[in-house]
N, C-alpha and C positions, 0 to 999 in steps of 0.2 A: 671137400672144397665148398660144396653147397651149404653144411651147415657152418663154415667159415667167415661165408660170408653174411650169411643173415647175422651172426655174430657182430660182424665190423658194423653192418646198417645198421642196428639196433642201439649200438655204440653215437653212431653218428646222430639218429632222429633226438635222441637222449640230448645229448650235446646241441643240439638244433633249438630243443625243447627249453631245453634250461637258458639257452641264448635269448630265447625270443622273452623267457621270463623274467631276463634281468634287464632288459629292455623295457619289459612292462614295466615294473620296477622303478626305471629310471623316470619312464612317462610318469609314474607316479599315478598307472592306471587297474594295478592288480593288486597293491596292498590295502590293507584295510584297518583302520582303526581300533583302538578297543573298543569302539559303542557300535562298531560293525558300518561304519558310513568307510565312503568310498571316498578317497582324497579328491581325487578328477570329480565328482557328483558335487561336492564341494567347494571347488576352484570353479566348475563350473557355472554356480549359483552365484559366487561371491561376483561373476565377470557381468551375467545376467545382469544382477543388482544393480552395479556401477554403470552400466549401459544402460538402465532404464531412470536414474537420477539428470534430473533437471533444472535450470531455472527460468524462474516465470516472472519477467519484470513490471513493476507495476505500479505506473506513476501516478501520486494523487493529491489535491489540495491540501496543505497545509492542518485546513480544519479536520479533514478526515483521520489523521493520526493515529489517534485512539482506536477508534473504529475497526480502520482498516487492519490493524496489528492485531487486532482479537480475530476479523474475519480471515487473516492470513495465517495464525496458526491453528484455527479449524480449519481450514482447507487443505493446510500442510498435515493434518493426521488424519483427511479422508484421502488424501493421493500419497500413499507413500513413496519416498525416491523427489520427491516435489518441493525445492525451498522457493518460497517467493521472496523475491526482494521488491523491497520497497520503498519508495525514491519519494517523500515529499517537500511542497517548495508552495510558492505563489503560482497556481494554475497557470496566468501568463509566460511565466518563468519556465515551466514544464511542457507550455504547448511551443514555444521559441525554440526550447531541445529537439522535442519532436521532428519539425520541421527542419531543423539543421542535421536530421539523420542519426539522433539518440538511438539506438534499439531498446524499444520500449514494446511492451507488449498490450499493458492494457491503460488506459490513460483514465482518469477520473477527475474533474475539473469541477470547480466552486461555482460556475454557471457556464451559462449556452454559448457566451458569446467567447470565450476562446476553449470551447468545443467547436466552435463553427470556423476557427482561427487556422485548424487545422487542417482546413477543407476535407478533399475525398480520402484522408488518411483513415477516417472517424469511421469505421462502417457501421451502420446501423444505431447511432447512441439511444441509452433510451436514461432517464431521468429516475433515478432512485430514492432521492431527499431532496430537500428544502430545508432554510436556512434564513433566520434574519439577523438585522443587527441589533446590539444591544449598549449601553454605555458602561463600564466594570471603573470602577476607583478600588482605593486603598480600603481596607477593612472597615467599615465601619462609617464610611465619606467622611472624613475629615475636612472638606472642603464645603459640604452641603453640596454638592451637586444634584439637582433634581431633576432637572430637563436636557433638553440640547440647548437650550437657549442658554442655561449656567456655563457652557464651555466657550461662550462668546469673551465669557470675565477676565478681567487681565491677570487677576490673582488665580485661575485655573490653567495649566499646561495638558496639554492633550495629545495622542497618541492619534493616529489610524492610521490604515493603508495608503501605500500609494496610487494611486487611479489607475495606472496599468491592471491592476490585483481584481481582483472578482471585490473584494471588502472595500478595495477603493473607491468602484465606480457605485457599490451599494453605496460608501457613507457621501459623496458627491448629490446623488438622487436623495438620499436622506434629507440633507440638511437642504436642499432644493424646496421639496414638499414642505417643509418646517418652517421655510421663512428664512434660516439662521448661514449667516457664515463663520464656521469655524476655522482658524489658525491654528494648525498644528505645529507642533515645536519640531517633531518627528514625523518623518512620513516612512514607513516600514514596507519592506516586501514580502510580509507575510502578517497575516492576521496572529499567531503565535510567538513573531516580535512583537507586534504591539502588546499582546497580552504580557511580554517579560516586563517591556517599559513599565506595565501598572504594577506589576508583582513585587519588582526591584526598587521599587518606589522614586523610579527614574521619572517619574511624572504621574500628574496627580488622576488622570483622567483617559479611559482609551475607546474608542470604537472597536466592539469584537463579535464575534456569531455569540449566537445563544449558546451555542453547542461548546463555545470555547469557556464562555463564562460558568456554566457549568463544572465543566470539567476541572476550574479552577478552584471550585468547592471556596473554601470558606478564606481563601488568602484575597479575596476582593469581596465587592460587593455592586449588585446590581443593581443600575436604574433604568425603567422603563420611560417610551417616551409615545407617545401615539402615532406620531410618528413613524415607527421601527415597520410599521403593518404594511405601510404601502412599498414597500422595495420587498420582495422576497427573491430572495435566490433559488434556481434550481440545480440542482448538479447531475450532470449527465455522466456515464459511464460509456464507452465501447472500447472494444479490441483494435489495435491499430493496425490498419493495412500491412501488408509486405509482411507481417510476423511471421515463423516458421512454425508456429506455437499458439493458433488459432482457435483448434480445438479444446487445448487448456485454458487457452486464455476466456473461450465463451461459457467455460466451466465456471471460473470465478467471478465472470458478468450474473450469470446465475443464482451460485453462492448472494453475494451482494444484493440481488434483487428477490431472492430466497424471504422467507416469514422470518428465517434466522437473521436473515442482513437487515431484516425490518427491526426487529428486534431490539439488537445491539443501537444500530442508528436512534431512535426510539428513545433507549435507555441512557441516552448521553447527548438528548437534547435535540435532535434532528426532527423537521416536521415532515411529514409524508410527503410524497413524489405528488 
């Protein structure tokens, strides 16, 4: 009887045994690959992965464009799981969002004063570039433009910002200092419309950052005016209040104000903070 039934239990833990391994099985926690990985060790990695991917919003002036795309895809390959998006417009434009409850993470603005727009959202700004204006025409002036006082002429059309805009209340103070008032044909919400108006040869003549007319390389051309020195723009950068995402976000204040962010800025026309 006694070896009978050690028989039947041996029978049973077996069957017990083989249950709990198709079980495994099913969990998809006991088989194993040909390269010898664990499917679970795998599924678990891939869940990690997807849990630890983000994004990091990040709203910034117009002129910054360039810029900020080359500093957002070095930042997106030293944080891996990390896409930044990034949202640019006419600073006023962006700080107006803000304040109506945008979720925006880090704001960077074409000067102080709609940095300051957005009261105690702005924690800590600190000033990364500078920025003046310049006049940009068609390839070559066609027009002879030489000064701010040529955009006074009836036979020249002109381009800038609208006064709302960081470019606008520069070219306002501009042409203040200068003496001159100019009529704009156009008045734009972003310093990178007025730059299309010159490019498209929508008109003969625009108010743009340096940084812009550069960037425009050889589809315009530049003139300087003595002028342009006394209005400088600064651009302030911070993290915005209420973010869930504070930490990354003082990560890419950093980046930005980094030798690397000096760099890039630098290299596409930006004067030092």
């Amino acid at each position: 009887m006694r070896s009978t039934l050690l028989r039947v239990s041996g029978v049973a833990v077996a069957a017990l045994a083989a249950a709990g391994g198709l079980a495994a099985c099913d969990n998809g926690e006991s088989s194993s690959s040909s390269d010898g990985t664990t499917p679970s060790v795998v599924t678990a990695q891939a869940s990690s992965s997807a849990a630890a991917s983000t994004d990091l919003s990040v709203s910034a002036a117009a002129s910054l464009k360039t810029a900020f795309t080359t500093l957002a895809s070095s930042f997106e390959k030293s944080h891996p799981g990390v896409t930044v998006k990034l949202e640019f417009d006419g600073s006023a434009t962006l700080a107006n969002q803000i304040n109506q409850g945008s979720p925006v993470d880090v704001f960077a603005s074409a000067d102080e004063k709609n940095m300051t727009k957005i009261g105690d959202k702005a924690l800590d700004p600190k000033t990364f570039a500078t920025n003046t204006l310049v006049i940009v025409t068609a390839p070559g002036n066609p027009k002879g433009v030489n000064s701010l006082k040529d955009l006074q002429r009836s036979d020249v059309t002109t381009a800038q910002c609208a006064v709302p805009q960081p470019c606008g209340n520069a070219s306002v103070a501009v042409e203040r200092n200068a003496g001159v008032t100019i009529k704009p044909v156009t008045e734009e919400p972003s310093v990178t419309s007025v730059l299309t108006k010159v490019t498209t040869g929508q008109v003969d003549a625009g108010l743009v950052y340096v940084s812009d007319a550069k960037s425009a390389g050889d589809k315009v051309t530049t003139v300087e005016d003595p002028a342009f020195a006394t209005v400088v723009n600064k651009y302030p950068i911070t993290v915005v209040k209420g973010t869930s995402k504070q930490d990354l976000g003082n990560q890419f204040e950093t980046l930005v104000l980094s030798s690397e962010g000096r760099d890039v800025l630098t290299s596409l026309g930006f004067g030092a903070p």
